[in-house]
C-alpha distance (Angstrom), angle and dihedral (degrees) to the residues before:
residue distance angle dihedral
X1 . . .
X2 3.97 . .
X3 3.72 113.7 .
X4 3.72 83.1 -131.7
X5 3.64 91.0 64.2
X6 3.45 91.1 48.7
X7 3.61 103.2 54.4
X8 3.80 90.2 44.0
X9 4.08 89.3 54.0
X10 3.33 98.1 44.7
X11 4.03 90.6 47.8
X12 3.40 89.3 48.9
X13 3.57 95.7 49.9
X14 3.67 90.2 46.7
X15 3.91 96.5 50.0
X16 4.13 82.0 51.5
X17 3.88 98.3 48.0
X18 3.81 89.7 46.4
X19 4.22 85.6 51.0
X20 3.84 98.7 56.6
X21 4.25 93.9 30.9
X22 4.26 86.4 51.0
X23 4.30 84.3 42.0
X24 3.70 93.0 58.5
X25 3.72 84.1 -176.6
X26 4.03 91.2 149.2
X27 3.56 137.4 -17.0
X28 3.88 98.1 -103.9
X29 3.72 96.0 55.4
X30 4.40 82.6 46.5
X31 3.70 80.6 55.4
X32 3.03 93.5 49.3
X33 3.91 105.1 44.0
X34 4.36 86.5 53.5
X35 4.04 87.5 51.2
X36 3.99 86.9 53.3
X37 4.20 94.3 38.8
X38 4.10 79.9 55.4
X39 4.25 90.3 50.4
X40 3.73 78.1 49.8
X41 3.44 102.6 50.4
X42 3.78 90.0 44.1
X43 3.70 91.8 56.5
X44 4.31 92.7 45.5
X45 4.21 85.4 49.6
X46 3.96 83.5 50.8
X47 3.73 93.5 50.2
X48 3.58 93.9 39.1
X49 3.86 88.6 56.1
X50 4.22 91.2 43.0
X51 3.25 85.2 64.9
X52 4.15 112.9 23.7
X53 3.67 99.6 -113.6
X54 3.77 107.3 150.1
X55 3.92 102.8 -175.0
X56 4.09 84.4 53.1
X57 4.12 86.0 56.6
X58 3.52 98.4 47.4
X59 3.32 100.9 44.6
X60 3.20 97.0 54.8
X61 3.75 95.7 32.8
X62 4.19 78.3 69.2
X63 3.51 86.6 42.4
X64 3.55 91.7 58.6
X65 3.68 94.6 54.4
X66 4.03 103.8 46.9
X67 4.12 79.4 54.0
X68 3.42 91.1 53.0
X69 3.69 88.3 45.4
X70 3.91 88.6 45.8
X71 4.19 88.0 51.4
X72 4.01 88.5 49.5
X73 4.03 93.8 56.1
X74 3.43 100.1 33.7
X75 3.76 102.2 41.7
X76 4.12 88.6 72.6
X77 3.72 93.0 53.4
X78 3.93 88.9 55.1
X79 3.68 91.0 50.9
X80 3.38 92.5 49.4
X81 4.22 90.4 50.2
X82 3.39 93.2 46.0
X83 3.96 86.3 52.6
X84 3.70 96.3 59.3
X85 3.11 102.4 44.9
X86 3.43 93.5 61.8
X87 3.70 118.0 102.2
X88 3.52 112.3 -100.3
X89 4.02 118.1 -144.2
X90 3.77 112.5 -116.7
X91 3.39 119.7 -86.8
X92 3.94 113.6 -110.4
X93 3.91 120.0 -135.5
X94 4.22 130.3 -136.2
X95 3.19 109.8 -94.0
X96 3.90 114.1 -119.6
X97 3.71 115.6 -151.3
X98 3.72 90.5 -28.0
X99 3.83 90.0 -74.0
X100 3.90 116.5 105.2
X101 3.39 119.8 -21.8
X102 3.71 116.1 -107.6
X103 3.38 106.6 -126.6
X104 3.63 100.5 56.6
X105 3.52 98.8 31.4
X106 3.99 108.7 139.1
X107 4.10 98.8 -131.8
X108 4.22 81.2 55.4
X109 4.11 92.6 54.3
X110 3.36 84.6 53.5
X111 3.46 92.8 60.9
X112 4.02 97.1 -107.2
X113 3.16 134.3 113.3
X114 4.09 142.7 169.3
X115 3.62 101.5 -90.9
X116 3.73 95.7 44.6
């Protein structure tokens, strides 16, 4: 692989990951834009090492670990998204007297009930 190449992907990816973490627009894509910043600062440690340029590795060797770091708090929050927006199945009543079930009885929607 050119070094060229290299530095253009991993600027590109950089530019990209800085987009979606700056968007915030939900957790996953957050998740996501940390998981591409450490791609990024993968490919900056391997140019850095191409051609020995010591500030370029450490930078992004500390780079590397606040996205890490930004992967490890964020990741929960997208599981937790992704987990509500799931459908939920509906939500079963007791059955009274083997007639309609309680919960979803239509007079109780309404608002009304028995003892009301």
């Amino acid at each position: 692989m050119s070094l060229e190449i290299l530095r253009t992907l991993a600027a590109a990816m950089t530019i990209i990951a800085a987009a979606m973490v700056a968007a915030n627009w939900n957790a996953r894509i957050t998740v996501c834009g940390f998981s591409l910043f450490i791609a990024a600062s993968i490919a900056w440690i391997a140019d850095g090492i191409i051609e020995p340029k010591n500030s370029l590795i450490i930078q992004n060797a500390v780079l590397l670990v606040i996205n890490v770091l930004g992967v490890w708090r964020w990741l929960p929050r997208a599981g937790n998204e992704a987990a509500a927006s799931r459908p939920r199945p509906a939500r079963r009543g007791r059955v009274a007297s083997g007639l309609l079930p309680v919960g979803d009885s239509p007079a109780r929607k309404r608002g009304f009930s028995r003892f009301s």
